[in-house]
C-alpha positions as YAML, in Angstrom:
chain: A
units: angstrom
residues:
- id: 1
  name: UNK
  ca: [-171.17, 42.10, 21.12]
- id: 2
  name: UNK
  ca: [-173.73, 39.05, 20.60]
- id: 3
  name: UNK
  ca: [-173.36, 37.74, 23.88]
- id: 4
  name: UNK
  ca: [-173.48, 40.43, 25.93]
- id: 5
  name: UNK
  ca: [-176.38, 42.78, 26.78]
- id: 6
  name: UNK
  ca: [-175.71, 46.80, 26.89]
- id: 7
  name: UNK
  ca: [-177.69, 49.84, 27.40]
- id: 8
  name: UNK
  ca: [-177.08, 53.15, 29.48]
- id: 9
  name: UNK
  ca: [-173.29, 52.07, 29.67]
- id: 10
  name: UNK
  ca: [-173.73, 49.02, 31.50]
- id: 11
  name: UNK
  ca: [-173.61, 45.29, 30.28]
- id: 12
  name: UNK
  ca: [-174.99, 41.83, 31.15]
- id: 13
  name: UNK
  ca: [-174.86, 38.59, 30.42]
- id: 14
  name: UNK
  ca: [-176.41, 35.55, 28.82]
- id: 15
  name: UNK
  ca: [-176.68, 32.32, 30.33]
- id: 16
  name: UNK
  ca: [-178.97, 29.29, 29.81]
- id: 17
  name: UNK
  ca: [-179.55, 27.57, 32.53]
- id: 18
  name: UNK
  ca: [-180.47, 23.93, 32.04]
- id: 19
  name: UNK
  ca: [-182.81, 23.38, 35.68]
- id: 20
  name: UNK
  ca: [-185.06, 26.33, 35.37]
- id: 21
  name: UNK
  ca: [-185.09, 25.99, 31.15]
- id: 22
  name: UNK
  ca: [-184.92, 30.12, 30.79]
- id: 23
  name: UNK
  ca: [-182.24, 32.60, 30.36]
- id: 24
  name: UNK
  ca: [-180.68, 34.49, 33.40]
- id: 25
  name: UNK
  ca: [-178.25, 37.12, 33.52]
- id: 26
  name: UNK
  ca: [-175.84, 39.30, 35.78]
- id: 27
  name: UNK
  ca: [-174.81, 42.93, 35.34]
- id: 28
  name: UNK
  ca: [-171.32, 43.19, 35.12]
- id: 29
  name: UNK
  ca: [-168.55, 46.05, 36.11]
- id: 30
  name: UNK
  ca: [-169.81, 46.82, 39.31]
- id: 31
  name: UNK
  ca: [-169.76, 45.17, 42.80]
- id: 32
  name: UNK
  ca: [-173.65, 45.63, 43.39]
- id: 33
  name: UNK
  ca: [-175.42, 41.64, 42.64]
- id: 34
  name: UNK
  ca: [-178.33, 42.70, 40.20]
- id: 35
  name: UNK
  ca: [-179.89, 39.47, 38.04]
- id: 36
  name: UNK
  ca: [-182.36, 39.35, 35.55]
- id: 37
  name: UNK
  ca: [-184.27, 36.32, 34.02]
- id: 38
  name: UNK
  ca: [-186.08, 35.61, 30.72]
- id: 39
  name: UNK
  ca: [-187.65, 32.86, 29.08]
- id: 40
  name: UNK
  ca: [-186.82, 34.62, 25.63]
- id: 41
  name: UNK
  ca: [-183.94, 36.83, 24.12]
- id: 42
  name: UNK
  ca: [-186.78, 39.86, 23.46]
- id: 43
  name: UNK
  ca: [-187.70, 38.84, 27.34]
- id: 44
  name: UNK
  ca: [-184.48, 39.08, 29.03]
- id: 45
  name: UNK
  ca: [-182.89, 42.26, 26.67]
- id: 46
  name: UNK
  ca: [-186.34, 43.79, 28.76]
- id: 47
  name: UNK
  ca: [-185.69, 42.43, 31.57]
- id: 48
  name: UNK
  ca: [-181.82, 43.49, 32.14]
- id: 49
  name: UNK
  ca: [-183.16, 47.18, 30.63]
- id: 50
  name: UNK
  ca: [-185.64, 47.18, 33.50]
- id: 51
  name: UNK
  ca: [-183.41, 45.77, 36.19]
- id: 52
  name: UNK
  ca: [-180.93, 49.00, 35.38]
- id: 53
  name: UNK
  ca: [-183.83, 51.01, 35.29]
- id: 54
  name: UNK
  ca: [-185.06, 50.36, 38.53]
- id: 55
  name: UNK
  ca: [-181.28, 50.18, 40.02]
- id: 56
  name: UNK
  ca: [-180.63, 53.79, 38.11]
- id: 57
  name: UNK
  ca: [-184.38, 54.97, 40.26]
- id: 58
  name: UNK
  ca: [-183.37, 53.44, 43.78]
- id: 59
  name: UNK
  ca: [-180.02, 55.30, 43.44]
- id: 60
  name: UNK
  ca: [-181.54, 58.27, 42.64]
- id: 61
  name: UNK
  ca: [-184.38, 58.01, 46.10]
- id: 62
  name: UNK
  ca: [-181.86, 57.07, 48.15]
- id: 63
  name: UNK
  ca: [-179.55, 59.98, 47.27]
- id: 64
  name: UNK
  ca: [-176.57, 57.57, 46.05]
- id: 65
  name: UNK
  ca: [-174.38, 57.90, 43.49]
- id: 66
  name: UNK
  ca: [-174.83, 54.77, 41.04]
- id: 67
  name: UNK
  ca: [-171.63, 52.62, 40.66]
- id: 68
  name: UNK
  ca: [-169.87, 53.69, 36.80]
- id: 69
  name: UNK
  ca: [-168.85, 50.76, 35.48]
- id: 70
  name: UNK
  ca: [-165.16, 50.75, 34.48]
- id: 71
  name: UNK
  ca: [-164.07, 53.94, 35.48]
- id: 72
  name: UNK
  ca: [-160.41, 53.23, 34.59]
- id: 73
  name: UNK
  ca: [-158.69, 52.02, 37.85]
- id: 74
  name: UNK
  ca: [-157.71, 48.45, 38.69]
- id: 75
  name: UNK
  ca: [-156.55, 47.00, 41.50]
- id: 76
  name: UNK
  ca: [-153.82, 44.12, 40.51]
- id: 77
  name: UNK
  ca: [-152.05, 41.73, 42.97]
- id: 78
  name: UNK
  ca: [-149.19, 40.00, 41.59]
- id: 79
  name: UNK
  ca: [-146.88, 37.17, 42.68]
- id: 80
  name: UNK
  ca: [-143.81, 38.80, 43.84]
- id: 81
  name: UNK
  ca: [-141.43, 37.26, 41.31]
- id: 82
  name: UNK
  ca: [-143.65, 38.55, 38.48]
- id: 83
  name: UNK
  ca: [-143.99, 42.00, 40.01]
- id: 84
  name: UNK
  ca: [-139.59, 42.01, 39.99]
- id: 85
  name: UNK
  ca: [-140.18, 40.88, 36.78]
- id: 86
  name: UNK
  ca: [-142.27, 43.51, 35.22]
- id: 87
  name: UNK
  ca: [-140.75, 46.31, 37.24]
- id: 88
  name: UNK
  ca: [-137.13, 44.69, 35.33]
- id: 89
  name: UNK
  ca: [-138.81, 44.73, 32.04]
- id: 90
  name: UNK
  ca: [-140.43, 48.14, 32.79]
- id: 91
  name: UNK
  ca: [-136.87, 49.85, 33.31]
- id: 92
  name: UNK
  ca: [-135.26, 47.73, 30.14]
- id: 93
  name: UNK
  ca: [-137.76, 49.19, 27.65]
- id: 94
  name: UNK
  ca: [-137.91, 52.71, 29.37]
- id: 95
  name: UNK
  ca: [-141.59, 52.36, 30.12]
- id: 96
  name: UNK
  ca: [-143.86, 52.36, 33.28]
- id: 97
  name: UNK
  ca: [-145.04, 48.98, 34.96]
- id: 98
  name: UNK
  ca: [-148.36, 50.38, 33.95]
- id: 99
  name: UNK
  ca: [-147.99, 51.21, 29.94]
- id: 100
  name: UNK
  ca: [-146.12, 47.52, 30.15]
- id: 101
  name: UNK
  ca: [-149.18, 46.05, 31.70]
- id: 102
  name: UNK
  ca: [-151.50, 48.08, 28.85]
- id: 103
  name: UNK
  ca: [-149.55, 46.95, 26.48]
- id: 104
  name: UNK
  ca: [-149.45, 43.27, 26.97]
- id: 105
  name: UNK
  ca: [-153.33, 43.15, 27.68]
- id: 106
  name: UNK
  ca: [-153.95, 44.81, 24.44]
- id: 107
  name: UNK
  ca: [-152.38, 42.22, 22.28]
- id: 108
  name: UNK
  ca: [-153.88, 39.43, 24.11]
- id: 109
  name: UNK
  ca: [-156.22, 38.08, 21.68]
- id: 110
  name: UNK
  ca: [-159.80, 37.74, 23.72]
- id: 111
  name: UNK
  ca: [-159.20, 41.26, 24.39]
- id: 112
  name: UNK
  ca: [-158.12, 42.23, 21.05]
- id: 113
  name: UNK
  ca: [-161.77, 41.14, 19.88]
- id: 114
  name: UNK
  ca: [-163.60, 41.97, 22.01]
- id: 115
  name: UNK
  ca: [-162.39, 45.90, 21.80]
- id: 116
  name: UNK
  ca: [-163.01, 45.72, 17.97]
- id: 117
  name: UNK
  ca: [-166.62, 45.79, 19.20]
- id: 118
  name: UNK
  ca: [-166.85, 47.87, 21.37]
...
């Protein structure tokens, strides 16, 4: 994926930012705020490798289990005439809210590409 950053299962991000004229980044998938900065792409891809390093080696001191990103579970609130909905549709096509909810994700089209790379 060209615009996103990955190693040790995590990923990042890629953002310009205009004020500072360098590249800065977020790791994505888990709750904990870690950020990175580069003034290069070789800068930042070392950068974002070193920030899960060092997140990976505080974990580990601290005795902590480090957060998996995308372990499988969502949480999903839903407006309540869209949950009737889907719990309607769910019974109609003899399936489970949750294989409906798969389903339609998977053939939404930003999705669709980006799980062809991965």
């Amino acid at each position: 994926m060209s615009d996103l950053l990955e190693y040790k299962t995590y990923y990042g991000t890629i953002e310009y930012c205009k004020n500072n004229k360098n590249l800065q980044g977020r790791i994505i998938g888990i709750n904990m705020v870690i950020c990175y900065e580069g003034k290069s792409i070789k800068e930042i891809e070392k950068n974002f490798q070193k920030a899960i390093d060092n997140y990976l080696d505080a974990c580990k001191e601290n005795s902590v289990e480090p957060e998996k990103a995308y372990r499988g579970n969502l949480r999903l609130r839903l407006p309540e005439k869209l949950h009737q909905a889907l719990d309607i549709a769910s019974n109609l096509k003899n399936k489970s809210i949750n294989t409906l909810i798969i389903d339609s994700i998977e053939h939404y089209k930003p999705v669709k590409q980006i799980l062809k790379q991965l």
